[in-house]
GULO-6861 format. One line per 2 residues: for each residue x, y, z of C-alpha. Coordinates in pm, whole numbers, plus 50000, padded with zeros to 5 digits. Each point is the difference from the previous one (the first is absolute). Layout:
X/Y/Z ~ ...
***
This chain:
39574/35618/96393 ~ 50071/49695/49752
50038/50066/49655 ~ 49949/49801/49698
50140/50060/49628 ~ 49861/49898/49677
50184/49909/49686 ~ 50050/50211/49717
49643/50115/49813 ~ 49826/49837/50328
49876/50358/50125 ~ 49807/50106/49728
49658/49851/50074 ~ 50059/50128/50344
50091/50372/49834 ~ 49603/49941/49861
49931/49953/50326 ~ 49876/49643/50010
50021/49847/50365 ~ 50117/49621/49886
50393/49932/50024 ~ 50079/49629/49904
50235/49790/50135 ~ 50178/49987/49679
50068/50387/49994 ~ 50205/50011/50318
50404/49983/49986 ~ 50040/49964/50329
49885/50121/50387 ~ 49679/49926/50218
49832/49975/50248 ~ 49769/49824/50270
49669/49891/49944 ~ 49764/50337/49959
50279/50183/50078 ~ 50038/50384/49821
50307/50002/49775 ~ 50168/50286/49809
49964/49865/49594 ~ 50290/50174/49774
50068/50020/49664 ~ 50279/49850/49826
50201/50314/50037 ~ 49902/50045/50389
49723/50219/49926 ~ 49684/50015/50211
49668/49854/49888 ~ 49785/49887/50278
49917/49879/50352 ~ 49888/49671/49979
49860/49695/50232 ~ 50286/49712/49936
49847/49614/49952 ~ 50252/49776/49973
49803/49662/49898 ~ 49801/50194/49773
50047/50054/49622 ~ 49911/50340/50058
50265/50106/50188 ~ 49932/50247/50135
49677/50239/49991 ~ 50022/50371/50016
49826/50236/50257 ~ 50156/50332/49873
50224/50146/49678 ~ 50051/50336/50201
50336/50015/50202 ~ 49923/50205/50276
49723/49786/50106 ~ 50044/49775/50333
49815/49685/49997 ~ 49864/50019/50368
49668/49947/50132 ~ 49904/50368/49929
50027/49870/49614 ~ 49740/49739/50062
49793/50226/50149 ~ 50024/50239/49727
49922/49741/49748 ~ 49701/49871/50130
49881/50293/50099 ~ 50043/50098/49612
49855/49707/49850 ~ 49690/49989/50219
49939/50402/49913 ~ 50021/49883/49620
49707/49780/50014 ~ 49804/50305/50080
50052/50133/49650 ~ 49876/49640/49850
49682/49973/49863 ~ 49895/49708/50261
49589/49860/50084 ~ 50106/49781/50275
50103/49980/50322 ~ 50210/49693/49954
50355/50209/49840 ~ 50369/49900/49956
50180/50274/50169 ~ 50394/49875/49889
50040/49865/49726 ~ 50392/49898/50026
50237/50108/49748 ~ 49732/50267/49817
49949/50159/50360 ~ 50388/49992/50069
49995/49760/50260 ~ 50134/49632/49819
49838/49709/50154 ~ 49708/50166/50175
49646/49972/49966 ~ 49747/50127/50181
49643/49961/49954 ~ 49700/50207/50242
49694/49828/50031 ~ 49778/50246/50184
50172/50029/50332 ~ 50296/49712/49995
50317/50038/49805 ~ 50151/49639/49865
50352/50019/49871 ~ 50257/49767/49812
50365/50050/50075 ~ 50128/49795/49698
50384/50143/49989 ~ 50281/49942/50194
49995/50421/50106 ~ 49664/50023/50066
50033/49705/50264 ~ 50273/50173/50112
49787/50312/50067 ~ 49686/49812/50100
49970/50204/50317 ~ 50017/50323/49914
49783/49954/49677 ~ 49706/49845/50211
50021/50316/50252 ~ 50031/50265/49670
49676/49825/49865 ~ 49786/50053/50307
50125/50348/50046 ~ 49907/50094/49620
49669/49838/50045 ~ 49914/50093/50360
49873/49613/50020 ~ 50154/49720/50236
49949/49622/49844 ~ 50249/49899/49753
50008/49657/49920 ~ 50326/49832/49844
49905/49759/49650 ~ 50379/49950/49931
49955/49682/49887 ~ 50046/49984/49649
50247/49801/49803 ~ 50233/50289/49908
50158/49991/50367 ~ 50201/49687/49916
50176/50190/49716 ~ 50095/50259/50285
50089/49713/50246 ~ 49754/50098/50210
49733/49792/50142 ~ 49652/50009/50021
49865/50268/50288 ~ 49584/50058/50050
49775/50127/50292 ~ 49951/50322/50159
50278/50209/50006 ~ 49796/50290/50199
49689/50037/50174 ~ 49701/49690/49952
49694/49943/49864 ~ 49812/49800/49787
50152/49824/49693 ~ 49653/49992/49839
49912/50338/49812 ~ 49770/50168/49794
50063/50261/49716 ~ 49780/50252/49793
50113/49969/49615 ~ 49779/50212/49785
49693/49965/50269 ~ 49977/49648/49961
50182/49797/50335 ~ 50266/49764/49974
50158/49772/50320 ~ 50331/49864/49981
50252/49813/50269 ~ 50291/50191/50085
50191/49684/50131 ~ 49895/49736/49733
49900/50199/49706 ~ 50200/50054/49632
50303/50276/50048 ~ 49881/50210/50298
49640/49854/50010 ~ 49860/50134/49649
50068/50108/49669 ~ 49930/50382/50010
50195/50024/49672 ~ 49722/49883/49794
49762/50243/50160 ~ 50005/50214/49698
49945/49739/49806 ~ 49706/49827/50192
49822/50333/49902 ~ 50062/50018/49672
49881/49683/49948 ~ 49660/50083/50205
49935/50313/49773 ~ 50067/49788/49634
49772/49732/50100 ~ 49778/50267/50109
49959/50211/49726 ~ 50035/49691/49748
49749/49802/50221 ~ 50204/49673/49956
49792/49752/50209 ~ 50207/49615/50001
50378/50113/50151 ~ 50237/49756/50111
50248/50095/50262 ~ 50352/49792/49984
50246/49990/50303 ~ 49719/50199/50165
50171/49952/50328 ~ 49736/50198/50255
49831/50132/49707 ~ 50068/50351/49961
49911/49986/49640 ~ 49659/49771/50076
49887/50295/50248 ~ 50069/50242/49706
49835/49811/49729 ~ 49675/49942/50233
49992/50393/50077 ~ 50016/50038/49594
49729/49838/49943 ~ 50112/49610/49942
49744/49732/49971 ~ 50189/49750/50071
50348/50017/50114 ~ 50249/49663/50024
50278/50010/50212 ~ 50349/49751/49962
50244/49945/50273 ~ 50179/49686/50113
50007/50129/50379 ~ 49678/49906/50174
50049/50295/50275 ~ 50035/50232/49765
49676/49937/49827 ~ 49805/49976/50348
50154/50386/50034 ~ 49896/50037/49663
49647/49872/50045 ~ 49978/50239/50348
50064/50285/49808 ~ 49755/49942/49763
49744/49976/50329 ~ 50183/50281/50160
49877/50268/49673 ~ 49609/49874/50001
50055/49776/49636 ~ 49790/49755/49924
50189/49680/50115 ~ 49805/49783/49699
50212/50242/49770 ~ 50354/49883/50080
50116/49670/49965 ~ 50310/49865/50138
50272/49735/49903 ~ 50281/49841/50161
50200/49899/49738 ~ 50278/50066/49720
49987/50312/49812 ~ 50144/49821/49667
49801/49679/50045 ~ 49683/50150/50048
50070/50272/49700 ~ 50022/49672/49753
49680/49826/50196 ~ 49794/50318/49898
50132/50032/49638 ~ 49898/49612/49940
49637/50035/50226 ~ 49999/50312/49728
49934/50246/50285 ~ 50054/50374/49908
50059/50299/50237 ~ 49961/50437/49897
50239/50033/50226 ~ 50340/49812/50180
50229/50161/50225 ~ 50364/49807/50008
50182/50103/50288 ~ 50265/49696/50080
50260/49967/50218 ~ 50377/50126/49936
50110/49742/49719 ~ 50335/50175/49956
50165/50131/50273 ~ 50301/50130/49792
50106/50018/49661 ~ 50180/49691/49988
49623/49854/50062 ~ 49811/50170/49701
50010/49720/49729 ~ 49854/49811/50196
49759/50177/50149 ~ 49884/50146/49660
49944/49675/49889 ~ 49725/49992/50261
49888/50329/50019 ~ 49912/49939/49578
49803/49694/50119 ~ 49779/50126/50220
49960/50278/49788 ~ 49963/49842/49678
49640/49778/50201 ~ 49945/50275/50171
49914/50189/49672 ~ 49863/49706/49839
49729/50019/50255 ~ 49919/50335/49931
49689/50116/49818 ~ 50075/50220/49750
49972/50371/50118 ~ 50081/49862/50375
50272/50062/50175 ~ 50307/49879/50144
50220/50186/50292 ~ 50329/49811/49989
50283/50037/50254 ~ 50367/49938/50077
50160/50057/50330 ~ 50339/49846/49895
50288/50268/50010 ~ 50133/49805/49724
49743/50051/49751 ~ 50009/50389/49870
49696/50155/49882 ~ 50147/49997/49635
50050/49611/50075 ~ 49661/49923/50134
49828/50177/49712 ~ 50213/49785/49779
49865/49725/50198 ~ 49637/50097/50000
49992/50048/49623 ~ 50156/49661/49909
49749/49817/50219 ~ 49723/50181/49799
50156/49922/49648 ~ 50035/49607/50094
49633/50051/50130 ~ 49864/50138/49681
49898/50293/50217 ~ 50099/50363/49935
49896/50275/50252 ~ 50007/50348/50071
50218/50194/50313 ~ 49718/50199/50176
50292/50039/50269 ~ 50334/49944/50132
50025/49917/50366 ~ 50237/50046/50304
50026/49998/50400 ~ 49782/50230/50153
50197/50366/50057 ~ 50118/49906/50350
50211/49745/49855 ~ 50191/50235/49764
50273/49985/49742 ~ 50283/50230/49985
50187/50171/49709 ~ 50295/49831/50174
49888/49691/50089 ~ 49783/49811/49713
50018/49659/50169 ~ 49714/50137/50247
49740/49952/49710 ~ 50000/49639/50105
49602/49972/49942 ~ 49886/50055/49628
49650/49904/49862 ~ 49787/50075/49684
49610/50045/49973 ~ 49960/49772/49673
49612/50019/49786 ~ 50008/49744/49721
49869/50127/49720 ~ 49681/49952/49887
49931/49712/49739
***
């Protein structure tokens, strides 16, 4: 077994049991690519088994902090067969559920998403590639199905040196699917679609929303980076009048406008746009439009910290019209999937955008991924999403 050692102090967020070991914390040793490596202290002490990356600035990614473990496929099997049983004690009204959630589930670099009866997985380090195999056969065996489709295509896998891999890695079937999500139905494309064909993180969220402009009967929502329209469905099952819906991809909004067909709405109550988020926020403000309710749900604008000026820069933009467009006593859901924006941060954000808006608002509610996405005590980078439910106060 290779070993690595880490410079003096470099073992103590490992002794807190944090899975992340930079490249700057190793003195010297390695390893092949995914590759299990021995990781010592300073002193030669043992602190973990961990999967070795050696174009990555995380190093190296660890699998286990006990000794006598051996990193084999009966590990793998073990750990999926864990995580899957944990979703069992979720709270969870769909059938459309991440099953791995990578470093909070113990297993760095996976994720695994069911929906109904096909598994789609990203292998986005250097170990899990390495164990591709014997993951895809532990998955099946802990959910007695047989499809799992590979979606490891996202941009991560260059920092890993690895290149881009999708298409079924067992069974077949079709890449079209359709979930339940708090009885209303929702289709997405496993091949083509955002992450592993949908964003089940937000389902929490999407009902939340439904039950606010339910029991506050806001009637004119507007519905920004709606990409298939998760939170249009919701706002129409609340009650919505009239519900407009931005994106800047046009088959995303024909999705959007199925599902809105798809749950028995109205179609005369949702209107759709093709078009820029920011652009069209300033076109409403000067038409003098107003909306009870706008959802804000953009894309990652910082990836990592280094990122986060900027990014907040924009975030407070599209806040700052967002809440300018508000009636008083509507409200605003606001979110941020950027790792490098921290709750604390994004509040920060949130709040400045209301004082240059002249807008002050209360927090009915702070909001996060949906409980099959969790956060660990010992990994607080997994609370990548973060939202608030914003009502501007009344005048």
């Amino acid at each position: 077994m290779k070993t690595i050692r880490l410079k003096p102090g470099k073992e103590r967020s490992l002794q807190r049991r944090h899975p992340w070991i930079f490249e700057g914390a190793i003195a010297k040793g390695g390893g092949d690519s995914g590759e299990t490596v021995r990781v010592e202290s300073a002193e030669g002490q043992f602190l973990a088994w961990a999967a070795f990356s050696p174009q990555s600035r995380i190093r190296a990614r660890v699998w286990s902090f006990d000794e006598k473990q051996r990193i084999d496929a009966s590990f793998f099997i073990a750990a999926c067969a864990r995580s899957i049983s944990a979703r069992g004690r979720f709270s969870i009204e769909s059938n459309g559920v991440r099953l791995v959630h990578g470093e909070s589930d113990g297993l760095p670099g996976l994720i695994v998403d069911r929906y109904e009866d096909t598994l789609v997985a990203q292998f986005t380090s250097a170990g899990t590639e390495r164990w591709k195999a014997v993951i895809a056969d532990a998955l099946l065996q802990a959910t007695g199905l047989s499809r799992l489709y590979e979606r490891s295509d996202a941009s991560v896998r260059q920092l890993e040196g690895l290149a881009p891999a999708t298409g079924w890695l067992r069974g077949q079937g079709p890449q079209e699917l359709t979930i339940r999500e708090h009885g209303w139905r929702l289709t997405l494309d496993i091949a083509e679609g955002h992450k592993t064909g949908f964003y089940l993180d937000q389902r929490d969220s999407r009902h939340h929303f439904f039950g606010t402009v339910q029991r506050l009967g806001l009637q004119r929502v507007l519905n920004c980076y709606c990409y298939t329209g998760g939170f249009t469905v919701a706002a129409l099952a609340g009650g919505a009048g009239q519900v407009t819906s931005i994106d800047s991809s046009g088959p995303a909004l024909e999705r959007a406008r199925a599902h809105v067909q798809l749950n028995g709405f109205d179609a005369a109550r949702a209107e759709f746009l093709d078009a820029d988020v920011n652009g069209s926020l300033r076109r409403f403000l000067a038409e003098g439009r107003r909306f009870d309710a706008i959802v804000l749900d953009p894309p990652k604008f910082a990836p990592t910290a280094a990122h986060a000026e900027r990014a907040a820069r924009a975030y407070k933009d599209i806040n700052r019209l967002a809440l300018q467009l508000l009636e008083p006593g509507g409200v605003l859901y606001t979110f941020s999937c950027s790792g490098g924006i921290s709750a604390d941060l994004f509040h920060k954000i949130v709040a400045s955008a209301g004082a240059d808006a002249g807008v002050d608002g209360y927090v009915l509610g702070r909001l996060a991924g949906a409980p099959d996405h969790p956060m660990t005590l010992e990994f607080p980078e997994g609370e990548y999403l973060k939202g608030l439910a914003v009502m501007r106060k009344l005048a």
